[in-house]
N, C-alpha and C positions, 0 to 999 in steps of 0.2 A: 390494637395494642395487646399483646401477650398478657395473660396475667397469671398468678402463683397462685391466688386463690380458690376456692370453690363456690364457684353460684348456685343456687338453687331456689328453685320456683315454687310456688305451690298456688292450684286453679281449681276452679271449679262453679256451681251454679249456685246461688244464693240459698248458705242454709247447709253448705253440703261439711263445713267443717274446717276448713283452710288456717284461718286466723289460730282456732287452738293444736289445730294440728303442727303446723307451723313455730308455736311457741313450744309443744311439744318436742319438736326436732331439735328447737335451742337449745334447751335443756340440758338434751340427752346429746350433747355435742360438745357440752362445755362452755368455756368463758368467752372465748374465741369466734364467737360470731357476732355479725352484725343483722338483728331483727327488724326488716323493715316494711313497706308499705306503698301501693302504688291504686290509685294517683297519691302522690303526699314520699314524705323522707326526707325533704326538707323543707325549710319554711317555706319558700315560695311554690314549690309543688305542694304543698298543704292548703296556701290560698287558694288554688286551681282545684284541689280536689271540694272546698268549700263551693266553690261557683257552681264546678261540674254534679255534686250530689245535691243543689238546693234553687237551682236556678230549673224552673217547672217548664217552663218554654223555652224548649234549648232543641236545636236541630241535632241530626246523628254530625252530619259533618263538622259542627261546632264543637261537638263531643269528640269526637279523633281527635282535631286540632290542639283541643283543650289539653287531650291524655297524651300527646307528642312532646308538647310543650313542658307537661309536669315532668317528663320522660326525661328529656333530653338534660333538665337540669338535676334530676337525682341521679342519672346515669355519672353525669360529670364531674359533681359537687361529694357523693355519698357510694355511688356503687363500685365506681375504677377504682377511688385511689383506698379501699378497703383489701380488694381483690390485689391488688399494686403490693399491699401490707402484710401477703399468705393470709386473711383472716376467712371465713367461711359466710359467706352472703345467704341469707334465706330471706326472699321476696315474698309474701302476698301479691300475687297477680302482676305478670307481666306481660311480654307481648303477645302472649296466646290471648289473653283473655280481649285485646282490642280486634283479632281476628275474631274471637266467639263472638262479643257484643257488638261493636260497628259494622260487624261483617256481615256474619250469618243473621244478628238477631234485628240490625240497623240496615241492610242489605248495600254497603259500601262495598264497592268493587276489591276484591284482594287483593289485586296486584297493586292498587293503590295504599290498603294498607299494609301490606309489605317492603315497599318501597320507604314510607313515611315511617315505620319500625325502625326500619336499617338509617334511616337518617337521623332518627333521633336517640337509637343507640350507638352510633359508630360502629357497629355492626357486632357488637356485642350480642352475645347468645348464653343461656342459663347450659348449664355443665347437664342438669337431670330438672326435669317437671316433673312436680306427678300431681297428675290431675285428679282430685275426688270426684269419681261418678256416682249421679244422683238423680234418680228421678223428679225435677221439678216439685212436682208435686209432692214428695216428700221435706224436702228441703225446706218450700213455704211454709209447712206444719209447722215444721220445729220451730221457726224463726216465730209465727202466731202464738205458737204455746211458749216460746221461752220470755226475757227482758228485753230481746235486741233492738234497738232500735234501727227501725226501717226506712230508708231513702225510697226515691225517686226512683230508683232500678228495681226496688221491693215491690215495688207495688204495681208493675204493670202487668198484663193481661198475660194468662197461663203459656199461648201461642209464643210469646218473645222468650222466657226461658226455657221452651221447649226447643227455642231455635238457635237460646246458648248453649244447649246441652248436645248438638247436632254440632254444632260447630267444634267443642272441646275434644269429641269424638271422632272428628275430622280431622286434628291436629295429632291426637295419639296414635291415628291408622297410620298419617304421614311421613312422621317420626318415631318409629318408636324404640329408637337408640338413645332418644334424649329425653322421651316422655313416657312416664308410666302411667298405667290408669290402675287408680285405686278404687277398689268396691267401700265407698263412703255410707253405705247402709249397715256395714257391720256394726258392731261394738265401738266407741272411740280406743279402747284397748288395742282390737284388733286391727282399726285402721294403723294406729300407730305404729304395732308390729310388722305391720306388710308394709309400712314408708321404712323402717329400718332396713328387711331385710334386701327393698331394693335399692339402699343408698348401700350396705352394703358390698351388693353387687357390683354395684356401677366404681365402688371404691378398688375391688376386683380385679377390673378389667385398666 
């Protein structure tokens, strides 16, 4: 299905800035967007993100399933008929990031989650991504020294989000018509500015 709106994603590795970047763009956008959230944006994807961040013994393939499922109902319920409305979508994390974690960092075959993306978006795809790139190891700092409260993804061994950060890096080499990579070590100022000037752009063309 066509739609008048515009989507937009925002990804990256734990710590790297997404969420305030994200509410930043709202902002700076107007009244006219819809701020949302994945897994979670509507109540039953919210249950699913409950399970998926607090349930300690959970397989990676449980984990896709899980984040398909919350998909497929925010996709339906909260993200089409917005887009359906002209209004302007800003996601926290979509289907990049189940290629970074299930993929690269859970080592789930891609083509399987590609397939399982396109089925539980109706093959829905975000207008522009931009990915905050971040050294792992930076990211965890900040998250240590700030209030944020840490999940089950937080707290695993430095290897795994060395391997969502290979993977984020694999989807902007891929795409990158529709994905920008932001340098998320600057200033929050400056991240900000350089998400403007590439939504900008992409307003542009």
């Amino acid at each position: 299905m066509a739609h008048r709106g515009t989507f937009i994603t925002f990804e990256g590795v734990e710590g790297a800035g997404k969420t305030t970047q994200g509410q930043r763009l709202a902002t700076a956008l107007g009244p006219d967007v819809v701020l949302t959230r994945e897994p979670g944006g509507t109540p039953v994807s919210e249950r699913i993100r409950d399970i998926f961040l607090t349930s300690d013994r959970i397989t990676t393939m449980t984990e896709l399933l899980l984040i398909a499922a919350a998909r497929a109902q925010h996709v339906d319920e909260r993200i089409r008929p917005a887009l359906a409305s002209n209004q302007i979508v800003i996601c926290d994390r979509f289907i990049d990031a189940t290629v970074a974690y299930q993929g690269y960092r859970g080592g789930i075959d891609l083509e399987i989650i590609h397939q399982l993306n396109h089925i539980a978006t109706g093959g829905l795809t975000p207008d522009i991504t931009f990915i905050l790139d971040l050294p792992p190891e930076i990211g965890l700092q900040r998250q240590q020294q700030g209030e944020t409260h840490r999940d089950r993804l937080d707290r695993e061994p430095l290897e795994f989000h060395r391997r969502v950060r290979e993977g984020y890096l694999s989807a902007a080499a891929a795409e990158p018509h529709r994905v920008k990579l932001i340098d998320a070590a600057q200033s929050p100022d400056d991240v900000h500015t350089a998400i403007l000037t590439e939504y900008q752009a992409y307003l542009s063309k």
